[in-house]
N, C-alpha and C positions, 0 to 999 in steps of 0.2 A: 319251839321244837328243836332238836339234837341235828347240829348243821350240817355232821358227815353224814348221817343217815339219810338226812332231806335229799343231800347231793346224790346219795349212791341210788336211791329212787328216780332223780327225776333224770339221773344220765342215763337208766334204762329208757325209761319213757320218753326222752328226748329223742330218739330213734323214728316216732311218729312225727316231730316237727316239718312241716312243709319249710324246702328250700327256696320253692318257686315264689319268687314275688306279686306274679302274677295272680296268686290265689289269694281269695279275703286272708285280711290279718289275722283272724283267732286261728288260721291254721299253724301260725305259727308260733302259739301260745301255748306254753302249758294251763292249763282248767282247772282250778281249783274245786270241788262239788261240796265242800264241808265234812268229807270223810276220805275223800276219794281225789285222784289228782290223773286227768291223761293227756295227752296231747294228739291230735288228729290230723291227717292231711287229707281227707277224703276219700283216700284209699286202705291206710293204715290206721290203726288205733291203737295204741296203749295204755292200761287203766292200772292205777296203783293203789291200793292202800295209802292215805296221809291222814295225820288225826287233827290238822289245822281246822280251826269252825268255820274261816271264811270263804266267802262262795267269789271269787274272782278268777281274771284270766290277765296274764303280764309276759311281752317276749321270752319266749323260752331262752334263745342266746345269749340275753341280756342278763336274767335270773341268775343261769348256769355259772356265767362268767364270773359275775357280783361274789357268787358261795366258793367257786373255787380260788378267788382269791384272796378271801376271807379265812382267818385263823381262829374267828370266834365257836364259842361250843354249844350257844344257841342263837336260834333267831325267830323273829317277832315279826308277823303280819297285822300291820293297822286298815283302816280303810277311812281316806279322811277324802271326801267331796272325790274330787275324779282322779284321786291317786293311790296307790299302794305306799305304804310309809312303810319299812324293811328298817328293823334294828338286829344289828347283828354286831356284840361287844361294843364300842367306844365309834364304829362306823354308822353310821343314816344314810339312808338311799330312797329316793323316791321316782317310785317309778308310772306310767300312766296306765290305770287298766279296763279291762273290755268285764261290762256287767253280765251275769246269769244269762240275761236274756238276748245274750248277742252269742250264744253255743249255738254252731251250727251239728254238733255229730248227738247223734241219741242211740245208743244198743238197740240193735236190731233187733227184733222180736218172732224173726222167721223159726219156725220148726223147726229143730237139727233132723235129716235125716236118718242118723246115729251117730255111734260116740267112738273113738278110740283113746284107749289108754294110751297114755306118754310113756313110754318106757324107757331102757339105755337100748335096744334093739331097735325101736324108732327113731331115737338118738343118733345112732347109730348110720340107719338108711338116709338121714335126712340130710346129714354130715357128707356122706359118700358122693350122694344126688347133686348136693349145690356145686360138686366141682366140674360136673356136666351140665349144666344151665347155659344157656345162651343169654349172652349179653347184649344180644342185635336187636333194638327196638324194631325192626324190620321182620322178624321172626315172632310175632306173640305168640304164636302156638308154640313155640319151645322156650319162656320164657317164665320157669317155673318149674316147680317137682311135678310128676303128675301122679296122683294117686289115682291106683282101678281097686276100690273095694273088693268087686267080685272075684278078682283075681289075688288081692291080698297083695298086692302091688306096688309099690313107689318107682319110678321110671324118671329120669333124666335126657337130653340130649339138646349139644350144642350144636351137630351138624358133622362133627368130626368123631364125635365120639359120646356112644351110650350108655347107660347107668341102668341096670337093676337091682331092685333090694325087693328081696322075700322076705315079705312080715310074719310071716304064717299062719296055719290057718285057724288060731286060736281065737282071733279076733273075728267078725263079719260086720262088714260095712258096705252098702248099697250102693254109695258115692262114687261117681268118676269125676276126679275135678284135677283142675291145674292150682296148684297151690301158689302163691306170687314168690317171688324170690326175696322180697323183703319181708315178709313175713316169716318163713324157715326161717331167715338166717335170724331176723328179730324173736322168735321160738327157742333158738338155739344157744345166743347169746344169755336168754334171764334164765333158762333153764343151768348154764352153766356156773350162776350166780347162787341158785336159790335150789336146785336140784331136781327130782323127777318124782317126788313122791306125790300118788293124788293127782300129779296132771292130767289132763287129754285133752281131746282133740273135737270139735264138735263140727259136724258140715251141714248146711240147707242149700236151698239153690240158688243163693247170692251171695253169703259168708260162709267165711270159715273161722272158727273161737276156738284161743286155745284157754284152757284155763291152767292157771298154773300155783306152785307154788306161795305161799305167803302171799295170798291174794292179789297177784299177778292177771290180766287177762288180756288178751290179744285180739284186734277184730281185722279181716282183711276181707273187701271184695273182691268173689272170684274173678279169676281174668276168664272173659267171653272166649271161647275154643270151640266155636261150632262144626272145625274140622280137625279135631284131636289125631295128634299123631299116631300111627298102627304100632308101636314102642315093640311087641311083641313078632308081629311079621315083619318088622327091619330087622330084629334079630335070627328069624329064620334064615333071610335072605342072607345077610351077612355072613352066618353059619351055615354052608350048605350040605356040612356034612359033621357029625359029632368030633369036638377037638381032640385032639391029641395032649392031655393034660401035664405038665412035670411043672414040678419045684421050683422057683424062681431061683437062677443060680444069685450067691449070694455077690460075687463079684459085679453082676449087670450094673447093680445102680451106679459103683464107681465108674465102670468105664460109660455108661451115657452120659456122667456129670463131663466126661472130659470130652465127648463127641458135643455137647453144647456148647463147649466153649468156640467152636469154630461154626456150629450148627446155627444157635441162636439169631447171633447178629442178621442173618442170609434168609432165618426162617428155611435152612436147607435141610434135604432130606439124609437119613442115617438108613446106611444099606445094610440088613439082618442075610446073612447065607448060614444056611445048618448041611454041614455035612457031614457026618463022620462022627457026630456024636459032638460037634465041635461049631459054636456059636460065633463065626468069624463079623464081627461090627467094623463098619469104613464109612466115616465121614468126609467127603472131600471140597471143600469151599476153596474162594481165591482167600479165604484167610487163611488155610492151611489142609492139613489132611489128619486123620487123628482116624489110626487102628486098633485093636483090642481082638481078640480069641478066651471064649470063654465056656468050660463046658457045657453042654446041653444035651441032652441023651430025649431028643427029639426028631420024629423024622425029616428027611433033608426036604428044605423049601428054603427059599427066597422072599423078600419083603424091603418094601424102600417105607421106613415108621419117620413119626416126627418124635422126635428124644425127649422132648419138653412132655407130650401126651404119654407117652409109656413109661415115664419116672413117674410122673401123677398117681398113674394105676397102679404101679411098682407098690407105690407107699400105702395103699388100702388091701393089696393080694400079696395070694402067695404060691399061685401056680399060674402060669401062663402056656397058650398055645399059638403056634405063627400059621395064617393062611397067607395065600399071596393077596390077599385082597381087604384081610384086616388080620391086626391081634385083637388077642382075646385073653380075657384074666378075672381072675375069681377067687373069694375066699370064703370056701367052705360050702357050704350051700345057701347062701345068703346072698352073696355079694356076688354080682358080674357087671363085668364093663368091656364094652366091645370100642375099640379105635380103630376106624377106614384108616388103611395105607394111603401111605400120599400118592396123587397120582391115577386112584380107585376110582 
């Protein structure tokens, strides 16, 4: 088979390779099926199209490494007693492999509850979502997108700062789940390879499948959330009264890149005053002080933001509103993202 092609397959699918040692070895195998090629960690799967006949399973890191440093234009799977023979141009490799009957993952076979089409507007939400996710294994209810069907919803939050995307209500899906964060991003990376034609999104009450492009398919256990975040009454609370919407002045983002320079290192706060039609920003660390005034035709408030979280949001909106107790930014009717002021 054609070596760039095997490669640029099995480095999507190598995404499901298990890192932990701890777990049996075929998890960290790519599986060969005789048509099909994925690799599993128990929680993730990834299925590929390959058109090799042979049914074997060989370290994925070991494999990977072999073809990326290999310049040949084909290569050749044997199966001779308990090894993988690998011809690839004027090189030989042999490697040890794990038989058929030692796969531990099988495709689920639960009901989907229903389906959602993959679009560039779920693209879109999913993209937005992962950069409110929470990284704190301490937190699994916030460790993920959360989709609310009924509400036509995708919902984020790290604890600092919340994520909405409005899918609309073209679609109807029954589902409330928490999507895993490797998964999205695993969705988002082959979709960016292979595109969005034909995909979606399938949920039951223990996976979630996407199916995707050029016979692509994704399997992920949901993460257990039997105390789902209220995503929607944190936003009430957050907003206790409708924002005061305006234009992202185009100068902001300059002058917060220069309030991190002093902000960052301290994790310190950046102090927002609106008076006069007039956005005065002061950052004051013992690394320095770093001022800016920039227009804003917003009514006058006060806010102490963290620079690093409002540039985030900066770069997905395009109007903002300051309460003393969070901002708030939005683009268009789709996208909102709400960030507690520090301090809140």
């Amino acid at each position: 088979m054609n070596r760039k092609e095997l490669l640029s397959t099995l480095t999507l699918v190598s995404r499901a390779l298990a890192s932990d040692n701890l777990l049996p070895p075929i998890f960290r195998c790519f599986c060969f099926t005789g048509g099909n090629v994925y690799a599993s960690n128990d929680q993730l799967a990834i299925m590929a199209p390959c058109p090799d006949g042979e049914t074997f399973a060989v370290n994925g890191q070991t494999l990977l490494g072999l073809l990326e440093n290999s310049s040949a234009d084909e290569v050749e799977f044997t199966l001779v007693e308990q090894n993988c023979l690998i011809k690839a141009g004027r090189s030989r490799f042999k490697l040890p492999y794990f038989p058929k009957s030692e796969y531990l993952f099988a495709e689920p076979k639960e009901k989907p509850l229903g389906e959602f089409a993959i679009r560039q507007i779920e693209v879109g939400g999913l993209t937005a979502c992962l950069n409110t996710v929470s990284r704190d294994n301490t937190a699994p209810a916030l460790m993920g997108v959360f989709l609310h069907g009924p509400q036509h919803m995708l919902y984020s939050c790290d604890g600092d700062a919340l994520t909405r995307f409005d899918l609309g209500k073209k679609q109807t899906h029954p589902a409330v789940a928490l999507l895993p964060t490797a998964f999205c991003e695993t969705v988002l990376k082959i979709i960016a390879e292979v595109g969005t034609e034909n995909s979606s999104l399938e949920i039951s009450n223990s996976w979630v499948k996407a199916v995707l492009e050029q016979g692509y398919v994704c399997y992920a256990r949901l993460t257990a959330n039997p105390t789902p975040l209220d995503h929607a009454g944190e936003l009430k609370k957050s907003m206790r009264k409708p924002p005061s919407w305006v234009p992202v002045p185009d100068e902001l983002n300059a002058a917060l890149s220069r309030a991190r320079v002093v902000a960052d290192p301290e994790t310190a706060p950046t102090f927002f005053k609106v008076e006069q039609g007039k956005l005065r920003i002061n950052t004051l660390t013992s690394n320095g002080e770093v001022k800016d005034v920039v227009n804003l035709k917003h009514p006058d408030t006060e806010a102490k933001v963290n620079a690093a979280l409002v540039q985030r949001a900066l770069a997905l909106c395009t109007e903002m509103s300051i309460f003393d107790n969070c901002t708030v930014y939005k683009n268009g009717g789709d996208l909102l993202i709400v960030i507690s002021n520090m301090g809140s």
